[in-house]
N, C-alpha and C positions, 0 to 999 in steps of 0.2 A: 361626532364633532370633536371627541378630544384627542381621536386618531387623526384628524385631517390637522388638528391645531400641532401637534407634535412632530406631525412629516414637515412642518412647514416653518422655513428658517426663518421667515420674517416674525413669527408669532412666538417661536425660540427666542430671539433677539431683545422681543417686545419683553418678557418675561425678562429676560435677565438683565433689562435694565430696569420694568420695576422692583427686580430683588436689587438691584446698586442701589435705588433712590431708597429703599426701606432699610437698607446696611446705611447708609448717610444720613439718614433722619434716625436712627440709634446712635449710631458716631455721634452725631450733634448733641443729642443727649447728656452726653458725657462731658462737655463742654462748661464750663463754669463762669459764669460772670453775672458782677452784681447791674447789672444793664442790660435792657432790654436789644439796644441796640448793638450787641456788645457782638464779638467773634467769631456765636453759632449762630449768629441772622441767617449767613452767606450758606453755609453749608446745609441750613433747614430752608433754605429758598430753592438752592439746586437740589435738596432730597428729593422735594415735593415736584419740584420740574422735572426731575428722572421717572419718579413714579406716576405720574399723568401720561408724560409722553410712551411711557412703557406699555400701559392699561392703553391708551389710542389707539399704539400699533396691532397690541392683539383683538381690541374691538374693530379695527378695519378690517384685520386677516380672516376674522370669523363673518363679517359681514360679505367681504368680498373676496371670494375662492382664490386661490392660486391660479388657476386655469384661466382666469377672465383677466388679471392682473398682470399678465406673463408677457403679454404684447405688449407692452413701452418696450421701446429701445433705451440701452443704457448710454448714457452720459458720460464716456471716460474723461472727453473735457473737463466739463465742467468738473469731475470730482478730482484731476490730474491741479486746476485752478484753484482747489479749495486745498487740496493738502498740501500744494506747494507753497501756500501763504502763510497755512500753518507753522513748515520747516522755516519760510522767510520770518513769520516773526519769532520764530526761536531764538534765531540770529542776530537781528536787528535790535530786539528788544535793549540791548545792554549799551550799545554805542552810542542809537539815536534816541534810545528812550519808550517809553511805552507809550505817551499818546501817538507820535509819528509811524511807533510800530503796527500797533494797531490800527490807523488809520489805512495803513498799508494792506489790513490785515483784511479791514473793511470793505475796500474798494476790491482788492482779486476776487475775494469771495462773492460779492455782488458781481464782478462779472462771470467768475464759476458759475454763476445762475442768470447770466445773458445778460445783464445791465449793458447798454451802448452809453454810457457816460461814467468815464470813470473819475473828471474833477470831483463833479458834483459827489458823487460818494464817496472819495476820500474829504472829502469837505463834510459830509452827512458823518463819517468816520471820526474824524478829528474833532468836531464836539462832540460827542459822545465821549470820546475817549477822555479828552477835557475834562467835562461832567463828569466821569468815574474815575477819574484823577483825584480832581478836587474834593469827591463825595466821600472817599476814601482817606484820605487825608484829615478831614473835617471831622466826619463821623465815627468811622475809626480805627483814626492814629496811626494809619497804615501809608506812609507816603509811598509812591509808586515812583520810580525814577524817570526823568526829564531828561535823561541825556546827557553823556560827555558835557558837550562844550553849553550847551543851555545847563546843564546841570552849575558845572563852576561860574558861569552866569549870574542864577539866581543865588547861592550859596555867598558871592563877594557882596551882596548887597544887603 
């Protein structure tokens, strides 16, 4: 089993992002604040999310062979949709601000994964982004940018 697990990139993969999430939840570690809610929340939330999603992938790859797995066809769409949105909000992020960006960011990526509505998810995108605008802001202290002209907007008042 740990020769089929090591021919196999998917199960490669899985591993080396639970070693990111276990390097991140050390990182975190090291992190100092007198609050619980304080700066290493964020990075021991994503630790823990890299190292689950890591362990899942090589618990699928051991459960289900390479050989059986092999038959999907890939998706270059759909992944051509997601990493363009990516580069798109690299971009956007500073002009238009990070919830427009991300809402942008929201909506291609749900269609990278077939959505035929893309108001409604940039819609379902822009509160969220909203909500982790403001949660960030609030809890902590971390404002995220609004935007050029929304920015000097909210700033004159």
């Amino acid at each position: 089993m740990v020769g089929r697990l090591v021919r196999s990139p998917e199960a490669l993969f899985g591993l080396g992002l639970a070693a990111l999430g276990i390097f991140t939840l050390v990182a975190a570690g090291d992190i100092v604040s007198p609050v619980v809610w304080g700066p290493a929340l964020m990075p021991r939330i994503v630790g823990i999310g890299l190292l689950l999603l890591g362990l899942a992938t090589v618990i699928e790859r051991i459960r289900i062979p390479a050989e059986e797995s092999n038959n999907a066809k890939n998706e270059w769409r759909g992944f051509a949709w997601t990493l363009g949105s990516l580069a798109a909000f690299g971009l956007l992020v500073g002009p238009v601000g990070f919830p427009l960006a991300a809402a942008a960011l929201f909506a291609c990526v749900a269609r990278g994964f077939g959505s035929p509505r893309p108001l409604r998810d940039f819609a379902i995108g822009l509160a969220l982004a909203l909500m982790a605008t403001l949660l960030f802001a609030h809890f902590l202290g971390l404002p995220l940018s609004w935007g050029g002209a929304l920015e000097s907007i909210l700033r004159s008042r």
